[in-house]
N, C-alpha and C positions, 0 to 999 in steps of 0.2 A: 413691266418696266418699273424700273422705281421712282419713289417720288422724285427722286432731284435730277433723275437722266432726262437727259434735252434728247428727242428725235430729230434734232437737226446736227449733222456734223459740222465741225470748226473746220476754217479754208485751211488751216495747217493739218488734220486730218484728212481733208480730203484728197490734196495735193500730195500725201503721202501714200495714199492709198493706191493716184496715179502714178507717182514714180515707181509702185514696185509692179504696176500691169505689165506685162511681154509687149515690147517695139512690136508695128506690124498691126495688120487686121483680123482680129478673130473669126473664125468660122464658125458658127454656133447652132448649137442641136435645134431642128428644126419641130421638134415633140420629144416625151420623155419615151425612152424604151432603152433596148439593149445595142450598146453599138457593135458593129461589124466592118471591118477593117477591108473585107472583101466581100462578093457576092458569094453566098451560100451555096450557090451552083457551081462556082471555083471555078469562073473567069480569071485565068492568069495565075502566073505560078504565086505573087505576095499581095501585100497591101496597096490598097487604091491609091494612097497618100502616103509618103514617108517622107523623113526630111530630107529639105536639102533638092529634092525634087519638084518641078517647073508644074505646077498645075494650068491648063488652058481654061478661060473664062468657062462655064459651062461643065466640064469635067466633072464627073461623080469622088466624092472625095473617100465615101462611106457611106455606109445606110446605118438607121435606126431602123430593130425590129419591133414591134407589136402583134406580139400573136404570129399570124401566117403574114399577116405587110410586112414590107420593108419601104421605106421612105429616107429618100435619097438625100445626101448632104453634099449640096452642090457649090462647088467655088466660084464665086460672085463676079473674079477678074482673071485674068492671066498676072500670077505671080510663083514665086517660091516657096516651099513649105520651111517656114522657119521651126516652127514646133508643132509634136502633135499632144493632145491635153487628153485624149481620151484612149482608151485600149477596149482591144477585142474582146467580147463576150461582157463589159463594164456596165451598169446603169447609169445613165446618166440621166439629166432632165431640161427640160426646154429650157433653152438659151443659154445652157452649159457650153463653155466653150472646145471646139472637137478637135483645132486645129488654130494656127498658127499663120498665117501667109505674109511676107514681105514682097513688094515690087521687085522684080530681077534689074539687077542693074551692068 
C-alpha cells in the first residue's frame, strides 16, 4: 500500500460501490471450487437455476465441485432468479456471488 493510501473508504466511495451492486439477494459460493450448473448425473434436461425462474426456499441452485464432492448452493428463500454471476465448469471462490434472487411479487 502506499504511504498516503488510507485503508478506510470515504462514505462517497462506498455508497458508490453500493449503488452499482445487483437489486435483490445474492446467493453466494458456499467454498471455492468449480461451479456446475447441473448435477453431473444429468438430473433434468438444463440448469438448476436460470433467470427469471421461481426458486423454492430450500431448492438446489447448483453445486461447487471439489475433487469427487459436490456441495450444494442452496436458495435461502422462495424468490425469482433475477441474475446468474457464475457459469458452468467456472472457478469460482467462497462468497463469490453464483446467483441473483429477487422476492416474486
Amino acid at each position: 500500500m502506499a504511504p498516503d493510501a488510507s485503508p478506510v473508504r470515504h462514505r462517497d466511495e462506498a455508497q458508490d460501490a453500493a449503488s452499482s451492486a445487483p437489486e435483490g439477494r445474492a446467493v453466494k459460493a458456499p467454498l471455492a471450487g468449480v461451479f456446475r450448473d447441473r448435477h453431473p448425473g444429468g438430473f433434468g434436461p438444463g440448469p438448476l437455476a436460470g433467470e427469471d425462474r421461481t426458486l423454492e426456499a430450500g431448492d438446489i441452485a447448483g453445486f461447487v465441485e471439489v475433487g469427487p464432492i459436490l456441495i450444494p448452493v442452496i436458495a435461502p428463500a422462495t424468490a425469482l432468479v433475477a441474475g446468474v454471476h457464475a457459469r458452468a465448469g467456472e472457478l469460482i471462490g467462497y462468497g463469490d456471488p453464483v446467483l441473483t434472487m429477487e422476492h416474486a411479487q
